[in-house]
PALO-48747 format. One line per 2 residues: number of its first residue (from 1); for each residue x, y, z of C-alpha. Coordinates in Angstrom, 2 decimals. Layout:
% PALO-48747
NUM) X,Y,Z  ...
//
This chain:
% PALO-48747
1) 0.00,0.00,0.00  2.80,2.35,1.04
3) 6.59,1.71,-0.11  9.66,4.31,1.19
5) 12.66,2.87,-1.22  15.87,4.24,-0.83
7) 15.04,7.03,0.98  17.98,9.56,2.53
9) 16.43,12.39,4.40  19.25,14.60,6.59
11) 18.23,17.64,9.24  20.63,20.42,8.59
13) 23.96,18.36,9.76  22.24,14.79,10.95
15) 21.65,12.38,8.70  18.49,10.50,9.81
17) 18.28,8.03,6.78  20.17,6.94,4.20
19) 18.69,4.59,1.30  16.41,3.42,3.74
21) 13.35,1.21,2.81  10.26,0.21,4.43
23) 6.99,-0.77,3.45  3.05,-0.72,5.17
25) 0.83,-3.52,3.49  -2.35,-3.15,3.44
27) -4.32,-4.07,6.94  -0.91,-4.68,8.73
29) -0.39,-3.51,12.46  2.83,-2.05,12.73
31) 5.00,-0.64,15.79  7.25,2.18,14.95
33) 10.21,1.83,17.27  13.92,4.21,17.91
35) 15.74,6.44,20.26  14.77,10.00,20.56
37) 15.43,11.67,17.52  16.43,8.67,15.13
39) 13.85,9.84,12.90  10.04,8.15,14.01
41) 7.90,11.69,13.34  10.16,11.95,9.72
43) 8.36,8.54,8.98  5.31,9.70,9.46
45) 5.63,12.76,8.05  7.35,11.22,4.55
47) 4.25,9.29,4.50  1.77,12.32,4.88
49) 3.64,14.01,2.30  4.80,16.94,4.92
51) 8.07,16.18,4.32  10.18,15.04,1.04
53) 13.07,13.03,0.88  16.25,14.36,-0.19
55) 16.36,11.16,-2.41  14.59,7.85,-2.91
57) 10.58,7.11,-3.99  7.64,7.67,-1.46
59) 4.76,5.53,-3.57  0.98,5.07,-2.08
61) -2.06,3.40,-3.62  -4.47,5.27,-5.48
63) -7.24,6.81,-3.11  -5.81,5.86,0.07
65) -7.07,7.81,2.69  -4.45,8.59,5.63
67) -5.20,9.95,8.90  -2.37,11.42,10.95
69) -2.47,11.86,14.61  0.63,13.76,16.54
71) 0.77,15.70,19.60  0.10,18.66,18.17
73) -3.47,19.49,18.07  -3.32,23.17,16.95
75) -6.18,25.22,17.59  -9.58,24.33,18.23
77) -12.37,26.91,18.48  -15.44,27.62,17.39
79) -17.25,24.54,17.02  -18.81,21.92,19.33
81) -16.45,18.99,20.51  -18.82,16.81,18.07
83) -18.82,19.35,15.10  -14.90,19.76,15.26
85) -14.82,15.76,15.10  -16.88,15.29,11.96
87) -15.44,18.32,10.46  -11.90,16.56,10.05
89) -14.81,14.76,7.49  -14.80,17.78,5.26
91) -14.54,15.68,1.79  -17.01,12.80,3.15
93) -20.00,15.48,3.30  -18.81,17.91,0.61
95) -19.26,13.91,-1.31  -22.47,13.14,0.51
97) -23.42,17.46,-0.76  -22.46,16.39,-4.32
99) -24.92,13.19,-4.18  -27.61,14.78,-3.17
101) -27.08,17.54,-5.99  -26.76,14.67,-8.39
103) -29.98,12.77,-7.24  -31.58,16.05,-8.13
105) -30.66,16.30,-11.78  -31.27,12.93,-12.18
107) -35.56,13.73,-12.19  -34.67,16.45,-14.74
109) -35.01,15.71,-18.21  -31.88,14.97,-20.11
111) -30.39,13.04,-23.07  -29.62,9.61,-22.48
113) -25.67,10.22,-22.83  -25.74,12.56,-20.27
115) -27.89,10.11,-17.76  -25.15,7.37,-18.35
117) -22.46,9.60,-17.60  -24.49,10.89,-14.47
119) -25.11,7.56,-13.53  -21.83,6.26,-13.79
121) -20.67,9.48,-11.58  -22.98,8.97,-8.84
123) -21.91,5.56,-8.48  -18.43,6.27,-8.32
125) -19.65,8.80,-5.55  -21.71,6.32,-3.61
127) -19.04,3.69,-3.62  -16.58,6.23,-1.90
129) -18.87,7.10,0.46  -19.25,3.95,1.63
131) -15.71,3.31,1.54  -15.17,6.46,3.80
133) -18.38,5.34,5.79  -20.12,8.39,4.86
135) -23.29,6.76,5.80  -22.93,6.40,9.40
137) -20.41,9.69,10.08  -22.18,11.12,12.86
139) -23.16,8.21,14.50  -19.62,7.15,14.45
141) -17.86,10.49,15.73  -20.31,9.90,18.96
143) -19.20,5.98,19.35  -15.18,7.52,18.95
145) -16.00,10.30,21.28  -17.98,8.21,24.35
147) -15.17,5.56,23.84  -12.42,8.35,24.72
149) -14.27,9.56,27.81  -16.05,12.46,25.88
151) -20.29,11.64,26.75  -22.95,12.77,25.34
153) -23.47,15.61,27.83  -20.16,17.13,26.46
155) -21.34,16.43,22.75  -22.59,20.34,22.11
157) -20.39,21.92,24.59  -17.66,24.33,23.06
159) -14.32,23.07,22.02  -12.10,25.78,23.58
161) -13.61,25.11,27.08  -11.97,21.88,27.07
163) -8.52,21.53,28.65  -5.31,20.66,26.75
165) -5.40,16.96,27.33  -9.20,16.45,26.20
167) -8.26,18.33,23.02  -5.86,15.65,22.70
169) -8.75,13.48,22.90  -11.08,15.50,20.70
171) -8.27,15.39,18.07  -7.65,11.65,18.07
173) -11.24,10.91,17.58  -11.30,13.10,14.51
175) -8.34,10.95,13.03  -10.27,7.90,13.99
177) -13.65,9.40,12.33  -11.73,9.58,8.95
179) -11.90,6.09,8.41  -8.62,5.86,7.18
181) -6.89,3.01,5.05  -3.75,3.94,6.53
183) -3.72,5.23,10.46  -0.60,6.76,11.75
185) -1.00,7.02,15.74  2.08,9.02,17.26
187) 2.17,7.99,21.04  -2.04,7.49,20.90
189) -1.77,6.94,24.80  -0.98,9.84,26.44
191) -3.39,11.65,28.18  -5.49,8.42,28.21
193) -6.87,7.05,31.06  -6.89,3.25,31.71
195) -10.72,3.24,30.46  -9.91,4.68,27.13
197) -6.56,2.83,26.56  -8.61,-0.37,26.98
199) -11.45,0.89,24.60  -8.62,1.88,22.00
201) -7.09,-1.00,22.01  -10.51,-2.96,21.73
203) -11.23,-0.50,18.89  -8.16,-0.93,16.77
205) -7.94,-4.76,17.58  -11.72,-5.30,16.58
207) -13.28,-2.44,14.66  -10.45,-1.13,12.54
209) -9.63,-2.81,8.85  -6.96,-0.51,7.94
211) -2.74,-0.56,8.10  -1.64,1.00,11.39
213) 1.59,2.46,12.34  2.46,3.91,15.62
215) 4.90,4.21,18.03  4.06,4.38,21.81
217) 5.72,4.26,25.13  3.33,2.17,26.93
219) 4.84,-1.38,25.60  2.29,-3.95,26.83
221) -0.05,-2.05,24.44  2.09,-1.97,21.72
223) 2.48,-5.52,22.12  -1.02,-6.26,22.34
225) -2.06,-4.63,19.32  1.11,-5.12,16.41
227) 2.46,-7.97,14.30  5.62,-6.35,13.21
229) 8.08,-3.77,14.25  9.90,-1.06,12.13
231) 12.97,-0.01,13.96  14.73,3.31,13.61
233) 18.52,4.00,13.92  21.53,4.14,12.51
235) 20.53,5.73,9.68  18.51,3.11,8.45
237) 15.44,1.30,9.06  14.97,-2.58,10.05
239) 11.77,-4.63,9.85  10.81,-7.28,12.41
241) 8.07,-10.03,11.64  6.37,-10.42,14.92
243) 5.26,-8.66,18.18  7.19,-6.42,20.61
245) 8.34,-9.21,22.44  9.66,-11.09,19.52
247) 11.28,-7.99,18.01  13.49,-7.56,21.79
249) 14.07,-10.94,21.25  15.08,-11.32,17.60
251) 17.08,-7.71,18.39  19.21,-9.97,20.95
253) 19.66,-12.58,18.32  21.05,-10.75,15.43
255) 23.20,-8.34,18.09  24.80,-11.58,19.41
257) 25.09,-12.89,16.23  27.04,-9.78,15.26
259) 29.15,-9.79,17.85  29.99,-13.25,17.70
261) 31.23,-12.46,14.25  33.00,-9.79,14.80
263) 35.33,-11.23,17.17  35.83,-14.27,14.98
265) 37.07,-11.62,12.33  39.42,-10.12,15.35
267) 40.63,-13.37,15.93  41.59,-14.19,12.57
269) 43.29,-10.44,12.39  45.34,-11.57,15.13
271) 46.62,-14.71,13.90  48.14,-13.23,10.79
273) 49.61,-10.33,13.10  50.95,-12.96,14.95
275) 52.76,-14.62,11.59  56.69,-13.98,10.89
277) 56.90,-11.09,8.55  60.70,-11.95,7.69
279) 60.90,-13.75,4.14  61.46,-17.64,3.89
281) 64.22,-18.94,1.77  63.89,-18.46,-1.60
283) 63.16,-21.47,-3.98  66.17,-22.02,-5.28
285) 68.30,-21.89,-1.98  65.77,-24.26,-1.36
287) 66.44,-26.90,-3.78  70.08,-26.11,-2.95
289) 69.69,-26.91,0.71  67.62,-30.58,0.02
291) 70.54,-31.47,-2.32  72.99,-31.00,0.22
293) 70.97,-33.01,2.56
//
């Protein structure tokens, strides 16, 4: 669904990649994983498209819809907590606008051509807006909400009254709301309380059919949720095929592995150091010497 080949990307003097490749299939649960500043929010924001590489491909499936959450919510006023949710749904009723617009014209009189090719446009627009379930928007910005602690009491009540860690909230259940093919959670946790973490995790475990990517600092959940790991560092990026657990153990592996080899190659470096560096007789002094003999 999304491929990153070859990609170098460098921040004024640090190099963060360099022909670095990774890939997110489609409906794979992936953990993002690195030291501070190895390059995780680049990732996401290659994918997004805020960022470009300096070289390498960035390649994504036609119409795939990608929803972004980060830690920056930016500002929210103006709206209900419900309205600012679904309006992160812009295209989905600007779509649903154009349908209805469409179903209009269609009891007007018109030549047959121009029915087909009104037809054939509506039902391109009806089979995205199932796709982005425009169908069921509102109903599913409430379920997101009440699931992240937001009830129905707070539905109507104005955005900017909420504190800085319920935005957080707000703004994660607009990225949910998208009903994206691709979901890119930056640390999805924090400001969660152990009611909402477990709802999330039912969420993406049961509800969501997209890819996921994410990195996040409370491990068990990570764990619970992802099949693979993508780790970050050293200017390059690594793939594991498995959970958390199996990517700290397969890290073990292959770092044991590598040092194992590495001090068979020291060993061999020290046996030819430890070789005479004189020259032996030469051949014919050789033959010379076995005659005598």
């Amino acid at each position: 669904m999304i491929h990153l080949t070859n990609i170098t990307r460098q921040h004024g003097a640090q190099i963060l990649f360099q022909n670095a490749s990774l890939q997110i299939p489609p409906g794979t649960r992936t953990g993002l994983v690195g030291p501070n500043g190895a390059g995780k929010s680049t990732i996401f924001r290659l994918i997004t498209g805020e960022e470009e590489a300096d070289k390498g491909d960035i390649s994504c499936a036609r119409k795939t819809v990608i929803g972004y959450f980060s830690q920056d919510v930016g500002d929210m006023a103006g709206r209900s907590a419900l309205a600012e949710v679904m309006a992160a749904s812009g295209e989905v009723i600007e779509l649903g606008a154009r349908m209805r617009e469409m179903e209009t014209a269609m009891g007007l009189p018109m030549a047959d051509e121009e029915m087909t090719a009104l037809l054939e446009r509506y039902g391109n627009a009806v089979e995205e807006f199932e796709h982005r379930g425009g169908y069921d928007l509102e109903t599913r910005a409430q379920t997101l909400l009440t699931g992240l602690g937001i009830g129905p009491d707070d539905f109507h009540r104005p955005v900017e009254t909420f504190s800085g860690g319920w935005k957080m909230r707000i703004e994660l259940a607009k990225i949910l709301t998208l009903n994206p093919d691709v979901l890119l959670l930056d640390e999805p946790t924090n400001h969660l309380d152990v009611e909402s973490i477990i709802w999330l995790e039912e969420w993406l475990t049961s509800d969501f059919k997209g890819a996921l990517l994410m990195t996040c600092h409370d491990r068990d959940f990570m764990n619970r949720i992802v099949s693979r790991i993508i780790e970050v560092g050293n200017r390059t990026v690594t793939t594991y095929s498995g959970n958390y657990n199996f990517y700290l153990r397969e890290r073990e592996i292959r770092r044991d592995q590598l040092l194992a080899s590495y001090r068979r190659q020291q060993e061999m470096l020290a046996k030819e150091a430890a070789l005479p560096l004189g020259p032996g007789p030469v051949k014919g002094q050789e033959n010379r010497q076995n005659r005598a003999h």
